[in-house]
N, C-alpha and C positions, 0 to 999 in steps of 0.2 A: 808303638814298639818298632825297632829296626827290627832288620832281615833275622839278624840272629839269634833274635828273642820269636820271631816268628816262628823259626826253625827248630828252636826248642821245645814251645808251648805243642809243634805239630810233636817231635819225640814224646812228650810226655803223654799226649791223647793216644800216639802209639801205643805205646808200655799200658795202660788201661786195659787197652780193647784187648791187647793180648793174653795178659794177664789180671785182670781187674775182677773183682764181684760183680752182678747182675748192677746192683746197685750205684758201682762205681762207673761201669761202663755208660750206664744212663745218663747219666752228671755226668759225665766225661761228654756226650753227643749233645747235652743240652745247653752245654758251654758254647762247644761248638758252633751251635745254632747263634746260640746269641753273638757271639764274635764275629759269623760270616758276612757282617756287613762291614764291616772295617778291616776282615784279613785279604792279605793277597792272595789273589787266584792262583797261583801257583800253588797254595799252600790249602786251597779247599780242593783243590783238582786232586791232590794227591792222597784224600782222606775219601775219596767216590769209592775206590776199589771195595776197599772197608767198608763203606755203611752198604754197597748194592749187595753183597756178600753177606751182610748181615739180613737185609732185608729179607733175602733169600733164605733166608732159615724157615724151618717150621715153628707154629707159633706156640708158645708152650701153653700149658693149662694155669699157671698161678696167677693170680689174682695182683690187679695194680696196672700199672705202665708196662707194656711189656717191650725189647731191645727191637721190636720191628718197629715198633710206632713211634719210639725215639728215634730209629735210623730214618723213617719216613718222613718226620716234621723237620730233620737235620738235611736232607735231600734238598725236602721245599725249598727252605733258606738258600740252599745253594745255590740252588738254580734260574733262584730270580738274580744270580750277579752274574759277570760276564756279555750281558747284551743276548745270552742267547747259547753262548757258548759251552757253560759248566752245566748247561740243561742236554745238551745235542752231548756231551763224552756222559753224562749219567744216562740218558737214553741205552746209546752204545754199551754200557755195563749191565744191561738186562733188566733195568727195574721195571718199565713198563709191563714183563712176563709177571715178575715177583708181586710187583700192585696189582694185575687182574686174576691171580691167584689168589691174595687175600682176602679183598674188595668184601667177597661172597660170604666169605665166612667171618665177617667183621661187623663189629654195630657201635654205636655210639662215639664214644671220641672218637678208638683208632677209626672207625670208618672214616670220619669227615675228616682226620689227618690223611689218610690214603689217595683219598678224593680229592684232596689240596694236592697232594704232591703230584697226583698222576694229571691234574690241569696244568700246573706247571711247568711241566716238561712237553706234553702234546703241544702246547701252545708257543712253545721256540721250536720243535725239534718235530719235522716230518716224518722221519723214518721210526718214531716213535706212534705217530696219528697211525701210519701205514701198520705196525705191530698190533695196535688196540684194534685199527677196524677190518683186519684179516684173520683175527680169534676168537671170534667172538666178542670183542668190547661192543658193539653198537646193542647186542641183544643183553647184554650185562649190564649197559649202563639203561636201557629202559626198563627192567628189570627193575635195578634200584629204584627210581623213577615212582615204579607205579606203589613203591612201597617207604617212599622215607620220609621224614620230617623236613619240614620249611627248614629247618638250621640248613642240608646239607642239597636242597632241592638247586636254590642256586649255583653253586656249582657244578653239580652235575648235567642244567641247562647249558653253563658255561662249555664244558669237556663234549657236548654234545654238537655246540652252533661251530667248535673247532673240527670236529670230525665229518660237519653234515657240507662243508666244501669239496670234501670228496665224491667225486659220481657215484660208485658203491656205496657209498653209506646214505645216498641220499636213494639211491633206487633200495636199499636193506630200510630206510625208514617209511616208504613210500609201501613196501611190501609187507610191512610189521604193521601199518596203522598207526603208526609213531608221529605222523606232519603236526599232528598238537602241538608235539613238543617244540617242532620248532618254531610255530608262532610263538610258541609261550616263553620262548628264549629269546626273542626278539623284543618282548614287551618285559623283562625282568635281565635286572641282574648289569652289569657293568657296561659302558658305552658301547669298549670295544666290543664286546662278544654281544651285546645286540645288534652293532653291526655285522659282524657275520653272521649271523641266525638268520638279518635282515637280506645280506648277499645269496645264501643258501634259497630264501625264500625266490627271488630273484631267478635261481637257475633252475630251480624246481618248478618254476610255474611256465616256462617254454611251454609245457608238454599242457596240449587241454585238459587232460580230467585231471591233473593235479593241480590244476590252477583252479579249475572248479571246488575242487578238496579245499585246498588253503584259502578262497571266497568264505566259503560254508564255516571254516574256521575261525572268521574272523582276521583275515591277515591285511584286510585293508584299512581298517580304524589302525592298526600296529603299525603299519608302515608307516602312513601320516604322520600318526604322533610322534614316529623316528624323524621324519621329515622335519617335520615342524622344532625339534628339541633338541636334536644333535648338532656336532660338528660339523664343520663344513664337508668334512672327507663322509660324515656320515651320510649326509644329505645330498648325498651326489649315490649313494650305493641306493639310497633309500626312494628318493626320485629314480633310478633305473628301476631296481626293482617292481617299482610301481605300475612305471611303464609296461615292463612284461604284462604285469597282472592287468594291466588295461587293454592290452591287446586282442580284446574281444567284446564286440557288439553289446553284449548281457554286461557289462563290467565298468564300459565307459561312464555312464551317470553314476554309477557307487560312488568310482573313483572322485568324482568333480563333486558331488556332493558328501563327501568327508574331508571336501576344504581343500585338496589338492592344488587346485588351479591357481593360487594366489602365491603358494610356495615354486610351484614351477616360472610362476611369473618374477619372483624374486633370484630364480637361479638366470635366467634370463637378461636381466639385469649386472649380477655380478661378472665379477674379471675374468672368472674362471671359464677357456674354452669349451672346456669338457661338460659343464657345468650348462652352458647356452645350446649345446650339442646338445644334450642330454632332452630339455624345457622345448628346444623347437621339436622334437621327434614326436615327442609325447602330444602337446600338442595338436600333433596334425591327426594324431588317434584319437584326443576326447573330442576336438572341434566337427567327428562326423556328426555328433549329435549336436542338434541345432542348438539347444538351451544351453550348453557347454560352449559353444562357436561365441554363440553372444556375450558372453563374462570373459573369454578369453579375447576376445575383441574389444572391452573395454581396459582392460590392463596392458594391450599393444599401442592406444591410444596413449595412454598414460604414457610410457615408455616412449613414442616415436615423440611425444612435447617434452618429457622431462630425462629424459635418458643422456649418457654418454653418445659416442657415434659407434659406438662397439655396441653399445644395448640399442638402435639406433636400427643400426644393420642387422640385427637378428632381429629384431619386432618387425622390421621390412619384409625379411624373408621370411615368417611365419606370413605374414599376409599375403606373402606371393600363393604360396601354399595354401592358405584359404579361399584364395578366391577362384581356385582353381576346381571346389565343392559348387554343385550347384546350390545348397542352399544358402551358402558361408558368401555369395557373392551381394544379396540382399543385405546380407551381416556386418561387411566391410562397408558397403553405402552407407546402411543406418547409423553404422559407428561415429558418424563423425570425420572419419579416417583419412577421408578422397583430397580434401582442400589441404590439411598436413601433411600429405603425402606429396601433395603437387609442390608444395613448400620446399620439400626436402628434397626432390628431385632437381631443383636448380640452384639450392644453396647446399645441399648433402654434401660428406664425403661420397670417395668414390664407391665403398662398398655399399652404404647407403642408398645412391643415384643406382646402380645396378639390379639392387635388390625390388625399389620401387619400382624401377621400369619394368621388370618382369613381373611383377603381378598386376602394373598397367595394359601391357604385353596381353595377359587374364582377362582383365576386367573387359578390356575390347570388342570381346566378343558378344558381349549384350549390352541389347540396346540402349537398356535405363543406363546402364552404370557408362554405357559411354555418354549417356546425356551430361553425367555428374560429372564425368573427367572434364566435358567441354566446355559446363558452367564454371566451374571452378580454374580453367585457363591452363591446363594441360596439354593443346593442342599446339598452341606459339614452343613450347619447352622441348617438346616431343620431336620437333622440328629442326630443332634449332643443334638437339644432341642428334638426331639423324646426318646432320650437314659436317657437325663437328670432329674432325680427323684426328682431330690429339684426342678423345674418348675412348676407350678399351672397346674392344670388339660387342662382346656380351651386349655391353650397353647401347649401342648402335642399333643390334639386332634386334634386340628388346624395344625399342624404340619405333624400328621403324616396320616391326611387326603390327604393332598397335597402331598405328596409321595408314596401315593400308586399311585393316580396317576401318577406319573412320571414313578411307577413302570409299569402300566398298558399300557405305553408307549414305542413301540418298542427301541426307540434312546437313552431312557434313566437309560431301564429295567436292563442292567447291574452296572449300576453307585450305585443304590439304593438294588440292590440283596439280600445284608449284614443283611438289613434293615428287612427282611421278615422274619427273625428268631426271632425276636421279639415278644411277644405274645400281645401284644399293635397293633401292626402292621396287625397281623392278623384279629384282633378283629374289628379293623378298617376295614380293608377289606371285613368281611361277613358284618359287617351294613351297607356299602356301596350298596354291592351286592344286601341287603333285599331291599334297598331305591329303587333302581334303577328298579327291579323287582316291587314295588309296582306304583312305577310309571308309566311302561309301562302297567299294570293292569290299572291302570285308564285313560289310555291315550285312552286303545281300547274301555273301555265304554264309554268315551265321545263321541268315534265315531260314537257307535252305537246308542248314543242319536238324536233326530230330532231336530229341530229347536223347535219348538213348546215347546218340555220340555225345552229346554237352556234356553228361554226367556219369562218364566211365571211369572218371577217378572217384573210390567209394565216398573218399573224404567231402566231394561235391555232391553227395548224393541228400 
């Protein structure tokens, strides 16, 4: 149809409402509905007044369809067109008030029509999220919740994983006893809104005891299997979130042993910065636990032989990061790791040669693993980018940190000798000498500290 058959088909659904029987005006909105995927916005925008107005009625007692639950199902439709927009001007007309008005005293269809329509619009239109969860919706929609049928449970996990990104509604579910829900919204129900139930879970678990809550609830198998089956966007909320919930000593082997660490090793890998940002953080959180350090030390191997130079550079830098554990430094030996790393530090890119020398830099410091550095022929390399003037700063330092050490070692003090006439070398040496001095300086005040001062914060207690 043109504009001007548009214009008339909207007069004539006028003339109805105004004047029409119960019956006509019903047929009149259910046209409606079906048409709103092919009408222009102009032409559904200006039939919002109308049906919020209608919605807004009291509901009568006869029996059937009644002109709320056809304005309701005629909303829905509208509001999924526009991108966002005829959801945000129906917001603005008061239905969210009129939908948690009814919600209550509603069952069976119109319920799950109301339910639809009020997901609809919370999920383009904020200022609509902000109406339900400052009126009570959050305690309305648990409500429903603890009382309705699998048809309409869906959705109303839906309306709930939209509302629980607000800090309110997540301390109101947190205070209600409600965090089931949101696991349970995380594991049912459509991608997107698993992923937000999955983000919610995410912001709700900073805080300790509600991370121990959502533990207890199961929200680590849930995450994973977000991990594991979603989109990419999803797998990036779902991988953080995880992370939060690793972020504590009791939690780290759950995590690794629900399969975690093969999917962070795969974010790792990918293009996506955010994504490698995300795998190294985590990471350096499961790797305190030994038996985690070791698996995640075989998929950085994997990576520093078969990777990009992007995936390349981030498995370098988790290693720096590992070896920097005392236990994790045995881990990176056993790996494999030292002779591929010595590899890449003279054939690497530059982000690569960087990232290696500083957990070369690491490794330095004991004895064994400087054995491994010097069997494997890291001492001529480490040398050679210490002298090298076209190499980036970082690199240098890294470099020739690790060699004095070597130098500072009986077995290897002649091999590196050369090296000390350097004035980089030197330099390195007295900042060394300052650290390690100011270190022992705080080591013996700690001692002479009591208990009592060490643990005057209760959180340490």
């Amino acid at each position: 149809m043109n504009t001007a058959d548009w214009d008339q088909e909207l007069r004539k659904y006028q003339d109805v409402i105004a004047s029409g029987t119960k019956s006509m005006k019903i047929k009149a909105m259910m046209m409606l509905a079906r048409f709103s995927k092919h009408a222009p916005e102009y032409v559904l925008a200006s039939t919002i007044p109308i049906l919020t107005e209608i919605l807004g009625h009291n509901v009568s007692n006869d029996s059937g369809p009644t002109l709320q639950e056809a304005a309701a199902y005629c909303l829905k439709c509208i509001a999924c067109r526009g991108e966002g927009a005829l959801a945000i001007e129906i917001g603005g007309h008061g239905a969210p008030h009129s939908l948690m008005r009814l919600l209550p005293h509603s069952d069976g269809r119109m319920q799950k029509v109301l339910i639809k329509c009020l997901l609809v619009i919370v999920s383009f239109c904020n200022a609509s999220r902000t109406v339900v969860a400052t009126n009570g919706g959050v305690e309305m929609i648990i409500g429903l919740l603890s009382s309705c049928t699998n048809d309409t449970k869906r959705y109303l996990l839906e309306i709930l994983s939209v509302l629980a990104l607000r800090r309110d509604v997540r301390k109101a579910l947190t205070r209600l006893r409600a965090l089931h829900y949101v696991v349970e919204a995380a594991s049912f129900g459509s991608m997107v809104s698993r992923e937000r139930a999955c983000q919610a879970i995410g912001l709700l678990g900073v805080t300790r005891q509600t991370r121990r809550m959502l533990v207890e609830l199961g929200a680590i198998p849930v995450l994973v299997s977000l991990f594991r089956e979603g989109e990419h966007s999803t797998k990036l909320v779902a991988g953080n979130s995880l992370g939060v919930i690793s972020a504590h000593v009791d939690y780290i082997r759950p995590v690794a042993q629900a399969g975690a660490i093969p999917l962070y090793a795969e974010l790792l890998e990918g293009p996506d910065p955010s994504g490698k940002e995300i795998a190294e953080d985590v990471f350096c959180i499961l790797a305190v636990a030994e038996a985690n350090a070791v698996e995640i030390a075989g998929h950085l191997v994997r990576i520093l032989r078969e990777g990009n130079d992007e995936a390349k550079a981030s498995a370098a830098d988790v290693m720096w990061d590992l070896s920097g554990y005392k236990h994790s430094m045995s881990v990176v030996r056993d790996s494999g790791a030292i002779p591929i790393l010595v590899e890449l530090l003279e054939t690497g890119s530059e982000d690569v040669k960087v990232n290696v020398s500083g957990a070369f830099a690491q490794l330095s410091y004991d004895g064994t693993d400087r054995m491994s550095l010097a069997e494997a022929g890291a001492i001529p390399i480490l040398i050679d980018l210490m002298n090298d003037v076209d190499e980036v700063e970082e690199l240098r330092d890294n470099a020739t940190e690790a060699l004095v050490n070597f130098y500072e070692d009986p077995l290897y003090h002649d091999r590196v000798s050369d090296a000390i006439n350097v004035s980089s070398f030197r330099n390195m040496q007295n900042r060394l000498i300052h650290i390690r001095a100011s270190n022992e300086h705080m080591a013996r005040s700690l001692r002479r500290m009591s208990v009592e001062q060490l643990t005057w914060n209760p959180d340490l207690v």
